[in-house]
VMD Tcl script that draws the C-alpha trace (Angstrom):
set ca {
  {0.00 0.00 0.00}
  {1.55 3.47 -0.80}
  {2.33 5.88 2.13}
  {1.79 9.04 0.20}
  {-0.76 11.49 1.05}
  {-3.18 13.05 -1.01}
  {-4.11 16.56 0.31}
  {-7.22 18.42 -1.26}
  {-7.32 21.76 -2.41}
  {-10.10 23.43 -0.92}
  {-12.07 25.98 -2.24}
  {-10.23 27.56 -4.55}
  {-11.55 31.25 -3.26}
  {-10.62 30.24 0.10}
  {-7.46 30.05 2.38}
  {-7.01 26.69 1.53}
  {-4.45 26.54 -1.69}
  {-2.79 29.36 0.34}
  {-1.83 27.46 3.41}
  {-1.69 23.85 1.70}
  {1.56 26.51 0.08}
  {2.68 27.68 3.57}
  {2.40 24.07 5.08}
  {5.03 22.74 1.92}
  {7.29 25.82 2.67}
  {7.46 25.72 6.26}
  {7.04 22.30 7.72}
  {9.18 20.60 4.77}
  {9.59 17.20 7.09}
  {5.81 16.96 7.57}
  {4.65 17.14 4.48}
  {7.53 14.84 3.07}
  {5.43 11.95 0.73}
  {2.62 14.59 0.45}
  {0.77 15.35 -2.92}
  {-2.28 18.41 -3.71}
  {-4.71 17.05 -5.34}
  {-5.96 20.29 -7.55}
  {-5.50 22.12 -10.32}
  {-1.87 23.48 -11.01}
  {-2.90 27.36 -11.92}
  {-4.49 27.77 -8.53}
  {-1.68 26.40 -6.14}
  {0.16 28.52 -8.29}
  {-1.45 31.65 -7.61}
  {-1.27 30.74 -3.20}
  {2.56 29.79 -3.94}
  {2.32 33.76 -5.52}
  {0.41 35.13 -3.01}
  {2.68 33.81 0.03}
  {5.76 35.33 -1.47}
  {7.61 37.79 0.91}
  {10.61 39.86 0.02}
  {13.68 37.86 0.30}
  {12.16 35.04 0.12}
  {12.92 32.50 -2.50}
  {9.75 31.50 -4.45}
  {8.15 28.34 -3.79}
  {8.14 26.19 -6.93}
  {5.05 23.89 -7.91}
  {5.83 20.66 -9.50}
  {3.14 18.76 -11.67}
  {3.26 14.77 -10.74}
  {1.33 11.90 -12.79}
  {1.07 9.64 -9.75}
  {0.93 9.27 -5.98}
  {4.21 7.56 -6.06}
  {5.72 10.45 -7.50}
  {5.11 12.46 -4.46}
  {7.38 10.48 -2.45}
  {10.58 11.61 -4.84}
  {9.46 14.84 -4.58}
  {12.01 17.55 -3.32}
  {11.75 19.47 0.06}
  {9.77 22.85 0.06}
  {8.49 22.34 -3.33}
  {4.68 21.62 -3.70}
  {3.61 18.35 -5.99}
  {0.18 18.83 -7.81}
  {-1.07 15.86 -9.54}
  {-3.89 18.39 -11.44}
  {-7.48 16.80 -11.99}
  {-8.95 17.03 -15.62}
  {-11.78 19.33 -15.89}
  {-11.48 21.64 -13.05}
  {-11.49 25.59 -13.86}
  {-8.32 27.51 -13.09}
  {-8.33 29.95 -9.75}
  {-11.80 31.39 -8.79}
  {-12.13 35.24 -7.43}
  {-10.87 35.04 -3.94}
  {-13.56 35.11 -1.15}
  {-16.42 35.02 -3.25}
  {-19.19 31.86 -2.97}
  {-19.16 29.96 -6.68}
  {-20.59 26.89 -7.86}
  {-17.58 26.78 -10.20}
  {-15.25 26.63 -6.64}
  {-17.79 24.05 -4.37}
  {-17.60 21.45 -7.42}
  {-13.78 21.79 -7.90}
  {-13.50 21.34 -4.40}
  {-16.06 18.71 -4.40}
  {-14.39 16.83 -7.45}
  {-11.11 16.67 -5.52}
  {-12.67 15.08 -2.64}
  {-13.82 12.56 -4.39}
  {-10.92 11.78 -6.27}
  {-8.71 11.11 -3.40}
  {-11.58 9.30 -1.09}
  {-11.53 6.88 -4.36}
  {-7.48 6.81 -4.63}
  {-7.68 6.20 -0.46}
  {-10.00 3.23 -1.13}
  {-8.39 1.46 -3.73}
  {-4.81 1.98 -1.32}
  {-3.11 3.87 -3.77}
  {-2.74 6.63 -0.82}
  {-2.32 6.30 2.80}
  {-4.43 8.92 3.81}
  {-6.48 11.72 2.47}
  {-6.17 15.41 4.19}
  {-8.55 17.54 3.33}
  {-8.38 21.63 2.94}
  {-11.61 23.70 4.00}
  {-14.72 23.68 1.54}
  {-17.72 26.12 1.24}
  {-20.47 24.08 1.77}
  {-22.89 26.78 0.76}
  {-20.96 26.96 -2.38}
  {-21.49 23.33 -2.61}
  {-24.57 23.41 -2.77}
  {-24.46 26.10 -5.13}
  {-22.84 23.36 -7.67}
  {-25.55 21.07 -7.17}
  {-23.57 18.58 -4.47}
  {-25.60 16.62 -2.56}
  {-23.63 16.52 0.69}
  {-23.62 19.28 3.41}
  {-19.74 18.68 3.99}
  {-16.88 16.14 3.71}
  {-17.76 13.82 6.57}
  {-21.47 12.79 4.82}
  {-19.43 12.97 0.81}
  {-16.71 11.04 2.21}
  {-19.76 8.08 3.84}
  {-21.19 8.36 0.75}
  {-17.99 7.01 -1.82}
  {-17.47 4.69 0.73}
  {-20.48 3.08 1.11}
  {-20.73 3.17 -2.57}
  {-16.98 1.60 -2.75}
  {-18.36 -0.99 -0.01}
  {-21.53 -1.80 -1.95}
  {-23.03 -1.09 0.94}
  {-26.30 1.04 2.01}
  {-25.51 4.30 3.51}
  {-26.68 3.25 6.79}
  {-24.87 0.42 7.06}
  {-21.30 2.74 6.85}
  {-22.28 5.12 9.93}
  {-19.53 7.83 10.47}
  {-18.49 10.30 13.69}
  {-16.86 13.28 13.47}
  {-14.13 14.13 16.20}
  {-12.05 17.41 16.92}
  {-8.98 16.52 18.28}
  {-5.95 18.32 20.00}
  {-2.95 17.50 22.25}
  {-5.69 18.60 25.14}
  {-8.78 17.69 24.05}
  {-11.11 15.23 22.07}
  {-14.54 15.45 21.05}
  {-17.27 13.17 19.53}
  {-20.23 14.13 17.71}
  {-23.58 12.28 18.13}
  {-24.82 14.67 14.97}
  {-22.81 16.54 12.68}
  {-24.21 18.83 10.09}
  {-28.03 19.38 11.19}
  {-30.10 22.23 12.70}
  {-30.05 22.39 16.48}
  {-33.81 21.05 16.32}
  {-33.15 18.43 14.39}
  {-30.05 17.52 16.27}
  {-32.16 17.73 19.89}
  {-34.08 14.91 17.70}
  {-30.95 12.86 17.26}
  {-30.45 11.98 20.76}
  {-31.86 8.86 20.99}
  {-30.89 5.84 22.61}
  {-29.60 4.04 19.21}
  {-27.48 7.35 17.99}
  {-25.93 7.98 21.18}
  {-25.13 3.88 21.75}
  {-23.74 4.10 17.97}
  {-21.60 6.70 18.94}
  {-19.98 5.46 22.06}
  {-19.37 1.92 19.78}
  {-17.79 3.89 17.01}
  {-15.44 5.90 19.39}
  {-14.60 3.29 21.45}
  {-13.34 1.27 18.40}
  {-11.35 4.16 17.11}
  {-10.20 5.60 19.66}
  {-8.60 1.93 21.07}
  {-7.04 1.41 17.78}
  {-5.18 4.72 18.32}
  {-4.42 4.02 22.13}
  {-3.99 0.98 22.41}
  {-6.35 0.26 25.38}
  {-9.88 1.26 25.87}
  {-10.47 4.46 25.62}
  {-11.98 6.25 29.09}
  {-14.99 8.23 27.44}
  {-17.01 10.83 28.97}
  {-20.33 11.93 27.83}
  {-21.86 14.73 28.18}
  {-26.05 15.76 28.84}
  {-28.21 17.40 26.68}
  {-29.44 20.06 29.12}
  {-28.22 22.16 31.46}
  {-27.12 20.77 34.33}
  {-27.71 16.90 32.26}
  {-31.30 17.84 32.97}
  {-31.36 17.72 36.48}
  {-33.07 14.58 36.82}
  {-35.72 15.45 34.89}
  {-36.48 19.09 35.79}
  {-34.74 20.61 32.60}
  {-35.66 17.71 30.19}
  {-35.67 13.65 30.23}
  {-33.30 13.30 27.07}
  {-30.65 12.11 29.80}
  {-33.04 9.29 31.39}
  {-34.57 8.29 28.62}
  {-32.09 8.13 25.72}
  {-28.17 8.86 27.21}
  {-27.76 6.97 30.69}
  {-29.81 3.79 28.74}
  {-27.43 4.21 25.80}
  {-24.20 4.13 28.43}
  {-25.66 1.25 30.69}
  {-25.61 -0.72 27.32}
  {-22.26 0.13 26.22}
  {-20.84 -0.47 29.97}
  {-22.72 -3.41 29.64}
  {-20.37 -4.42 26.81}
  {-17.43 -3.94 28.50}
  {-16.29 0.14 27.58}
  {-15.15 2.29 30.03}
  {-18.22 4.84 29.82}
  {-19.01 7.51 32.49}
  {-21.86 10.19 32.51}
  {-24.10 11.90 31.51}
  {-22.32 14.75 33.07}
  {-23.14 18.63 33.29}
  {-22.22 20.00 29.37}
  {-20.56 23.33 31.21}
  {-17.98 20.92 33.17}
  {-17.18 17.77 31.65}
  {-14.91 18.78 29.13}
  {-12.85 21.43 31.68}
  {-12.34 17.41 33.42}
  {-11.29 15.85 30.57}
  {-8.52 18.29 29.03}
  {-5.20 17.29 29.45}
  {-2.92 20.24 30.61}
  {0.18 20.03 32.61}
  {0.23 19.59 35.94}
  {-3.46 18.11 35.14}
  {-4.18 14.45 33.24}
  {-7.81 14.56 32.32}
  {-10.53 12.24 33.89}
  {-11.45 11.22 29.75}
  {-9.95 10.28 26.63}
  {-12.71 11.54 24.91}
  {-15.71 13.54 25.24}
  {-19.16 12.60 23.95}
  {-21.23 15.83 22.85}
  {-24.48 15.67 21.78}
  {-24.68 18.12 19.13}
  {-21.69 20.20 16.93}
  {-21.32 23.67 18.68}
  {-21.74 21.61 21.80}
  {-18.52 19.35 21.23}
  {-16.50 21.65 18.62}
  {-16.68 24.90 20.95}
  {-14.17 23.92 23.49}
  {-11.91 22.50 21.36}
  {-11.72 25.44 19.03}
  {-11.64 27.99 22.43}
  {-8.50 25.53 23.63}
  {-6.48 26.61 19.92}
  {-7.80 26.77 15.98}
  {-3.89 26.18 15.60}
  {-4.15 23.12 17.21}
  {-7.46 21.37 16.82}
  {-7.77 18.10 13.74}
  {-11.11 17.10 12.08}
  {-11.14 13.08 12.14}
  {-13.98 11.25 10.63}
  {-14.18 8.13 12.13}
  {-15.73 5.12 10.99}
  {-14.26 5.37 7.65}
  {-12.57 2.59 5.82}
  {-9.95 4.72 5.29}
  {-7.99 8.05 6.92}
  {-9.48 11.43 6.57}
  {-8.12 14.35 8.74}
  {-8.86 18.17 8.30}
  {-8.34 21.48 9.61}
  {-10.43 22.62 12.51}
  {-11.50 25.77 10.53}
  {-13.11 26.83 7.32}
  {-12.83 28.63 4.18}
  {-11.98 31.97 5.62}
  {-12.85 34.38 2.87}
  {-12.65 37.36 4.52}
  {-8.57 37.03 4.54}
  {-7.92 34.57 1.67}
  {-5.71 35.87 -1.00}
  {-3.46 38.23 1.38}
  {-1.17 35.43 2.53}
  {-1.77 35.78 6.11}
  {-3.64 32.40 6.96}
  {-2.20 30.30 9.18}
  {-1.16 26.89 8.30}
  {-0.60 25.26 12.22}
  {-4.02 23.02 11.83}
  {-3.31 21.81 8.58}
  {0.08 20.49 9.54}
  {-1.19 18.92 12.40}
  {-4.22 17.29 10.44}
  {-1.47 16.32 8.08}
  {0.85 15.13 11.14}
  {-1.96 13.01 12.79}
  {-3.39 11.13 9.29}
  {0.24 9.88 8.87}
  {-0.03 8.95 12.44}
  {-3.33 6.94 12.30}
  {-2.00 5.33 8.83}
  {0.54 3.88 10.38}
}
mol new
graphics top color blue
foreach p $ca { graphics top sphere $p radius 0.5 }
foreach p [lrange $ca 0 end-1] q [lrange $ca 1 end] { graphics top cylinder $p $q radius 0.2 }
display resetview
């Protein structure tokens, strides 16, 4: 199986081909045996817009294959360019030209992943409005990425659930729902998403450990409802959903108070964490802390995959793309932890 590592190009109007540029230039060692999936014109243009007085240029290198990426030289960014898509879109500005380039991508290295012809796929920020606007399907990456691989599977959707986690050196998160409206998420919370969730974390999350993974999990309501005062979602549908899984041998705890549980779980110095993991119930829920903790730091991980997808904690950014000030710390780190979870 090859150990190169396809990294998508974003929206082209975003910050992603700009700091998918700064990443090649500045962290040289980790992105050794990586590739851009994209088109050549636009990682051009973010090589151009990165330059800084005294500063050598960064060159862009067109490769044929994945293989290719692993001879590639140091500080020099390999694009293996994808037929069809357009050349650099206005920067900052929401296109259906830009969400289906992006989109394309996506789905050309989610199919090289799944055939093993790459270790890993890392994927820069998308517009998902602009998505849309190109007639995708998907709200994001986690549900396109479910989607090829069911399809690769020959599988029904359902059978391939998927989690999303945010991950840094002090915290980790777990989503119950992803990409849904609060009310529909409150309607997710039911005893077979939540037990789903704690099944596909535990899973993961002991592959990467090594040992089972000490999850916490956090209410619904304030307060985790206060035995029933503030809402049953915690009797009814989250402690049932954790006696099962503790039932099944996982190390389990909660539901706990959403405003505390994941100030006990970080890991800081001077102070281990009570959890591996957090289980949140809903997106801002999980993603907040994690994101309040360091953008720099925080890694997108879809889990449940049959293959390894990491991303940025962040998004398109178009109010600064184009000036060359983005920074390109999450992106190294997504990049750092999909070679690590390859492995």
């Amino acid at each position: 199986m090859s150990t190169a590592i396809a990294i998508t190009q974003g929206d082209p109007s975003g910050i992603g081909p700009e700091i998918i540029a700064k990443a090649f230039r500045d962290a040289p060692h980790d992105l050794c045996g990586c590739f851009v999936v994209g088109d050549v014109a636009t990682l051009r243009r973010a090589a151009q817009c990165i330059e800084r007085p005294g500063m050598p240029s960064l060159p862009v290198a067109v490769i044929d294959t994945p293989a290719q990426a692993l001879q590639a030289l140091a500080r020099c960014v390999p694009v293996l360019p994808l037929p069809g898509l357009p050349g650099p879109q206005p920067w900052g500005q929401i296109g259906a030209e830009a969400g289906r380039a992006a989109a394309d991508c996506v789905v050309w290295a989610a199919r090289a992943a799944l055939r093993g012809e790459v270790a890993a796929l890392v994927t820069a920020p998308l517009h998902k409005e602009a998505m849309s606007a190109a007639g995708v399907d998907y709200p994001g990456h986690t549900e396109l990425l479910q989607a090829e691989s069911a399809r690769h599977q020959g599988v029904p959707l359902a059978a391939m659930p998927v989690r999303m986690m945010l991950a840094s050196d002090e915290l980790r998160t777990v989503l119950v729902s992803i990409h849904v409206s609060l009310r529909d998420a409150i309607e997710a919370v039911t005893p077979a998403n939540v037990a789903q969730t704690l099944q596909i974390t535990h899973a993961a999350l002991r592959r990467t450990l090594g040992r089972a993974p000490r999850i916490g999990v956090a209410g619904l309501n304030p307060h985790a409802g206060e035995g029933g005062l503030f809402g049953r979602e915690e009797m009814d549908s989250i402690a049932p959903a954790i006696a099962a899984a503790r039932a099944q041998g996982m190390d389990v705890h909660g539901p706990f108070a959403p405003d505390t549980v994941f100030m006990r779980a970080r890991h800081a110095p001077r102070h281990p964490g009570e959890f591996d993991v957090v289980v949140a119930m809903y997106h801002d829920q999980g993603l907040i802390p994690v994101k309040y903790l360091g953008v720099d730091k925080g890694v997108n991980v879809t889990l449940g995959l049959p293959l390894v997808r990491t991303s940025p904690d962040h998004g398109t950014a178009f109010d600064i793309a184009g000036q060359g000030i983005a920074d390109a710390s999450s992106l190294v780190e997504a990049v750092r932890m999909a070679r690590q979870l390859a492995r």
